[in-house]
C-alpha positions in Angstrom: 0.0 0.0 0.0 1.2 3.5 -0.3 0.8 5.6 2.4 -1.2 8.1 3.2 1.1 11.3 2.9 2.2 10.0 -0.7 -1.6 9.2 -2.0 -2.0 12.9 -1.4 0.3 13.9 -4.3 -0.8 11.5 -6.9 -3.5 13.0 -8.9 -6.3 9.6 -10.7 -7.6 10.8 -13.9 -8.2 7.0 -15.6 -6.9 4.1 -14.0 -6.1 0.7 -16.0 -5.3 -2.9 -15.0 -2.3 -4.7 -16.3 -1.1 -8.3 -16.7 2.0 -8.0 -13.8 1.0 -5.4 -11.6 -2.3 -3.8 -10.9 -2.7 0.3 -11.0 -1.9 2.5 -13.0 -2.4 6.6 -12.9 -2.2 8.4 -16.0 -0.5 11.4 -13.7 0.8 8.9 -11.2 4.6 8.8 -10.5 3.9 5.1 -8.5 1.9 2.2 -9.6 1.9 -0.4 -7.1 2.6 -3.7 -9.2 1.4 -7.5 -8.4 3.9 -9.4 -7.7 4.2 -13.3 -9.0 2.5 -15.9 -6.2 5.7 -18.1 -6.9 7.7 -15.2 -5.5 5.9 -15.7 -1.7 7.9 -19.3 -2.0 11.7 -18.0 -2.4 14.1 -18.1 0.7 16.1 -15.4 1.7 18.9 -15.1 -0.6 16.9 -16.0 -3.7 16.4 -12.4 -5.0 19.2 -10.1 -6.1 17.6 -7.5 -3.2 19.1 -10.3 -0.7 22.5 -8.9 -1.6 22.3 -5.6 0.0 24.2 -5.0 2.8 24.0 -2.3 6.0 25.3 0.9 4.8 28.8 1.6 6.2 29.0 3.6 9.8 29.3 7.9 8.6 28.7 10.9 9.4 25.0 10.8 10.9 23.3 14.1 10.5 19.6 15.3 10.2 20.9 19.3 9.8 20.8 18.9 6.3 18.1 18.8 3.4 15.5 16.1 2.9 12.4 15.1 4.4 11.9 12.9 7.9 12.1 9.7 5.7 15.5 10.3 5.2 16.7 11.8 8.6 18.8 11.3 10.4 20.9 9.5 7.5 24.7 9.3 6.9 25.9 12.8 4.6 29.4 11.3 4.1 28.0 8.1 1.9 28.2 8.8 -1.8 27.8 12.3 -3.1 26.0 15.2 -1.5 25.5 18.9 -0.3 23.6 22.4 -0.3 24.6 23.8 -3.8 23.6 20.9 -6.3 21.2 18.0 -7.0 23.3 15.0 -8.0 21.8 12.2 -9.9 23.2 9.1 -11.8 26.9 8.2 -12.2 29.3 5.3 -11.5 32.6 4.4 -10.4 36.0 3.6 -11.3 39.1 2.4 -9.4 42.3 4.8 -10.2 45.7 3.3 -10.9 46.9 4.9 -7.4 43.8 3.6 -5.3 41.7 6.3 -5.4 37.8 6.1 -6.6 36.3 7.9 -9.3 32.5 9.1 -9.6 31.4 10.4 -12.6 28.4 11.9 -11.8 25.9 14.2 -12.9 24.1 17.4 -11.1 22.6 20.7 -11.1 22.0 24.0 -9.4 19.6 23.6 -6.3 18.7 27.4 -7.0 17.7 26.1 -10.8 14.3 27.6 -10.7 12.6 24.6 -12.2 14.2 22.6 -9.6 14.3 18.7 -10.2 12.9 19.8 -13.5 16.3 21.2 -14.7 18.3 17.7 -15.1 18.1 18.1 -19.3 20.9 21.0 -18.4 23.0 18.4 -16.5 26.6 19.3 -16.1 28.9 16.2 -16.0 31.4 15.9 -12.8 34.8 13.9 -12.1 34.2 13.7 -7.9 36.8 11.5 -6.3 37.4 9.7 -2.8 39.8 7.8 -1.4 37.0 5.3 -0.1 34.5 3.9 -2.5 31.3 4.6 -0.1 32.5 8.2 -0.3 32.4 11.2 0.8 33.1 12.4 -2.8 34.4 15.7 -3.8 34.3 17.8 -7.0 37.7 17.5 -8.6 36.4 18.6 -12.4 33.7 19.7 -14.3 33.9 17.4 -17.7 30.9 19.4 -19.5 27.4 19.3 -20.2 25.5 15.7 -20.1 23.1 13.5 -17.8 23.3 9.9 -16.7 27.2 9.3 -17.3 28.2 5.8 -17.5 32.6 5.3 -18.1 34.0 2.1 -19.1 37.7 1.5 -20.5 38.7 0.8 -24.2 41.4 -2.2 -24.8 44.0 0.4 -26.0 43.5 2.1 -21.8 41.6 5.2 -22.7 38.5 5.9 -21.3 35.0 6.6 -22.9 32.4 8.5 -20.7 29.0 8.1 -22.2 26.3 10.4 -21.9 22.9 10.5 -23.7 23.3 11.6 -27.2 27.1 12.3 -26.9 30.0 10.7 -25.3 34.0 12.2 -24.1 36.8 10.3 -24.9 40.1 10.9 -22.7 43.6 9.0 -22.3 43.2 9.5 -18.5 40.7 9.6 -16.0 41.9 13.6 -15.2 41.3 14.2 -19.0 41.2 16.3 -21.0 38.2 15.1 -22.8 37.2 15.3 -26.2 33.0 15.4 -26.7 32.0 13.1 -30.0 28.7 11.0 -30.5 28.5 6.8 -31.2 27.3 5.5 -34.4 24.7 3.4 -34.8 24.0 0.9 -37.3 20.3 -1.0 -36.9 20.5 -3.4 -40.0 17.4 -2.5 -41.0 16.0 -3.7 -37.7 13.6 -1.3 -35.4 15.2 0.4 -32.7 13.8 -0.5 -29.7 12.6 2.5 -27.9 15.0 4.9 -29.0 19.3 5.0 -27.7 18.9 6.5 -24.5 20.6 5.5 -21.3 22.9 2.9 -22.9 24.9 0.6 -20.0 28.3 -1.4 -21.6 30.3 -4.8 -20.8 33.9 -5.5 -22.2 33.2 -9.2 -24.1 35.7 -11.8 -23.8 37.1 -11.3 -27.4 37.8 -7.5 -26.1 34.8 -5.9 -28.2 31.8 -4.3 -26.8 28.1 -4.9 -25.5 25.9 -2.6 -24.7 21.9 -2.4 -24.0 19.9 0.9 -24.5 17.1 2.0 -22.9 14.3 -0.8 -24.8 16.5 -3.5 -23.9 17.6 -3.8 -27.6 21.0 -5.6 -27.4 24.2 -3.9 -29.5 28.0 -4.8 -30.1 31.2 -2.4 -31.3 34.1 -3.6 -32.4 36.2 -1.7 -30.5 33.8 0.6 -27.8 34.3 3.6 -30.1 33.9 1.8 -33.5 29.8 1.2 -35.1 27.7 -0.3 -32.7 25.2 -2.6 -34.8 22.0 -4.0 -33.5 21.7 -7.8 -33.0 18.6 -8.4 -31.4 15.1 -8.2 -32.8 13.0 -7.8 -29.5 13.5 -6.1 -26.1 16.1 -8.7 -23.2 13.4 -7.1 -20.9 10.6 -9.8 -18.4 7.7 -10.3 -20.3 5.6 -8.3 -18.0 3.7 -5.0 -17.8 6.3 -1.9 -16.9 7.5 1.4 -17.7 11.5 0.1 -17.9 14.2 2.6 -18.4 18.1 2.5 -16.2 19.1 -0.3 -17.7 22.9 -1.4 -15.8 25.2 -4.2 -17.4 28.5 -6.2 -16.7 30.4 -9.0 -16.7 31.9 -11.3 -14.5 34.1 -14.4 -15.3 31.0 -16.9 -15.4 28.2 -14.7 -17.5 26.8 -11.5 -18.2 24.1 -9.8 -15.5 21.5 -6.8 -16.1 19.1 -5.0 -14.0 16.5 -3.1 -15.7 14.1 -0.5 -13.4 10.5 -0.4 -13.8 10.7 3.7 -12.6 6.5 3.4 -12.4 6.2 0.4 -10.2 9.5 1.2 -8.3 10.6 -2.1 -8.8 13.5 -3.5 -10.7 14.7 -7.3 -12.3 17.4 -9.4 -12.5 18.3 -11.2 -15.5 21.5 -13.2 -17.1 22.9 -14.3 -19.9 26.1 -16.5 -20.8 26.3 -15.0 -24.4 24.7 -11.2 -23.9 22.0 -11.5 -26.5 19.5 -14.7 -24.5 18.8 -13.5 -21.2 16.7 -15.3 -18.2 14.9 -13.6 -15.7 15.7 -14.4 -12.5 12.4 -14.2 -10.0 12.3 -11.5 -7.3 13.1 -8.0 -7.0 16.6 -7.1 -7.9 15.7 -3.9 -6.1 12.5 -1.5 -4.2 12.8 1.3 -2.1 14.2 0.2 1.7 17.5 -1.4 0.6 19.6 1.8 2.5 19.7 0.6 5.6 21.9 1.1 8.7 24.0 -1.7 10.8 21.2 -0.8 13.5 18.2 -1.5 11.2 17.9 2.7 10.8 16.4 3.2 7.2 17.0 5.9 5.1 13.8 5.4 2.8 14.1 7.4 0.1 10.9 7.7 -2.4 13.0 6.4 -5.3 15.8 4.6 -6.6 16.8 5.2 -9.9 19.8 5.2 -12.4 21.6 1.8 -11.0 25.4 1.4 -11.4 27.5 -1.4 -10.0 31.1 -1.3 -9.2 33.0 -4.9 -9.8 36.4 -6.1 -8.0 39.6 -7.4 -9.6 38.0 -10.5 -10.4 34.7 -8.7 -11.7 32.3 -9.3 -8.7 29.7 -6.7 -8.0 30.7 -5.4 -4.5 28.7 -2.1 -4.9 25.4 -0.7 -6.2 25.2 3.5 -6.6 21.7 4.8 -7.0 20.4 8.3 -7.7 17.6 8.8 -5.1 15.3 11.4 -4.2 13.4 12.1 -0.6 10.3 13.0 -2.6 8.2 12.9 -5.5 10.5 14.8 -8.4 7.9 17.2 -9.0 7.7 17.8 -5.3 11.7 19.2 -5.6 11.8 22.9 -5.8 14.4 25.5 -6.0 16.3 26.1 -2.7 13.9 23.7 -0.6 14.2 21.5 2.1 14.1 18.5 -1.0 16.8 17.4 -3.3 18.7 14.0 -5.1 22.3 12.8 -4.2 24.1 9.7 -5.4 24.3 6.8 -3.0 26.8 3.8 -1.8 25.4 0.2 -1.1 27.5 -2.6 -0.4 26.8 -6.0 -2.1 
């Protein structure tokens, strides 16, 4: 159920019944969605949401923005403070140790407040632990939700929708350009937004846009060409965008968010391209929480990102969330986004 102090800001003008997952408001930002009987029978550990761990012990403050929900909560995890709203990003190890958000944010004073992300400024923030606190160190330009991965020849390509930045180092400089696309006369699935990559083992590149259509480059920079003919997405009812992918030594993983139903899936694949989805949520709001069982419930999670070890595990989840509903986020408020740390 949603409760009551969150019904008030959703506004029914029709209402509609899916297959997976019941209500649906045509001004809604939540639809509370069914969930599979079969899913009642899986132990703990079945679903990728198992995985979460407590938050690390910070900095525990409630003199700082956000709403009851999300106060007290720890100010040194991730990315945060007074002058911007911070929103999706993810993280790379440095040659000397250090950790490296690229990360995406705006003025709070933007008067259109959460409204201003299509003017999203690109920063380099960097830490010397991976939960954070993270620090400005560079502003790479103009873009929203940045994804980096590393070419085979050791530059780095830092992707943003509808144009990318190419650099030799992780301190740049970087050069703006834009992907090519070839579809071989195939339908682009829902458009090349929010496009997540994988390194493949023959050193050429995946990567899944924002319908779950499945693409692969030669080289990261080279064509990427279309390969699928249908979404990699569950068969179910959902409004998917946030699409994150990788690789470990064993097979290739994905989560994909339904940002409606505020609930997100797990699926896998040994090859990339045929892809199973696993049963449970891979995520829902309530996975920050503290050694102590403190929650820091923020009203969404979007914009997933994992961070992998040497031998390619995912140790690390980073979310954009928000303490309220995205409209609800004005200029210079008491509401506002940050990026966020989650052990696995």
């Amino acid at each position: 159920m949603i409760p009551t102090c969150r019904l008030i800001n959703i506004q029914c003008s029709f209402l509609l019944i899916f297959f997976f997952g019941g209500v649906f408001s045509s001004t809604a930002q939540i639809t509370e969605r069914t969930r599979p009987e079969s899913w009642k029978q899986l132990v703990k550990g079945a679903a990728f949401k198992d995985r979460f761990l407590p938050m690390p012990k910070g900095k525990l403050s409630s003199v700082t923005w956000g709403g009851a929900n999300v106060l007290p909560r720890y100010i040194d995890n991730g990315i945060e403070d007074q002058e911007r709203s911070y929103w999706g990003g993810n993280i790379v190890k440095g040659a000397d140790g250090s950790y490296h958000l690229f990360v995406c944010g705006w003025p709070e004073s933007s008067p259109k407040g959460h409204g201003q992300w299509p003017r999203s400024i690109v920063y380099h923030t960097v830490s010397n632990n991976r939960f954070g606190p993270y620090s400005i160190k560079d502003t790479i330009g103009a873009g929203h939700n940045p994804e980096i991965f590393q070419l085979q020849d050791g530059r780095y390509v830092l992707y943003c929708i509808d144009k990318n930045y190419v650099s030799n180092s992780l301190d740049g400089p970087w050069l703006e350009g834009k992907f090519e696309f070839d579809s071989r006369d195939r339908p682009i699935i829902e458009g090349l937004s929010n496009l997540t990559f994988a390194k493949r083992a023959d050193g050429s590149y995946l990567m899944i846009c924002r319908g779950g259509g499945v693409w692969i480059s030669q080289t990261g920079l080279s064509i990427y060409r279309q390969v699928s003919n249908k979404r990699t997405y569950p068969d179910v009812a959902g409004e998917f965008e946030d699409p994150v992918v990788w690789r470990d030594s064993v097979q290739y993983h994905m989560i994909v968010n339904d940002w409606l139903g505020r609930i997100a899936f797990y699926l896998r694949s040994k090859d990339g391209v045929n892809w199973v989805t696993d049963p449970g949520e891979a995520y829902v709001p309530g996975i920050a929480f503290h050694e102590d069982g403190r929650l820091e419930d923020w009203f969404k999670f979007e914009r997933i990102k994992i961070l992998q070890d040497a031998q390619g595990r995912a140790i690390q989840a980073n979310f954009a969330v928000i303490d309220t509903l995205k409209k609800e986020d004005k200029a210079n408020d008491r509401h506002s986004s940050k990026n966020i740390s989650v052990p696995l």
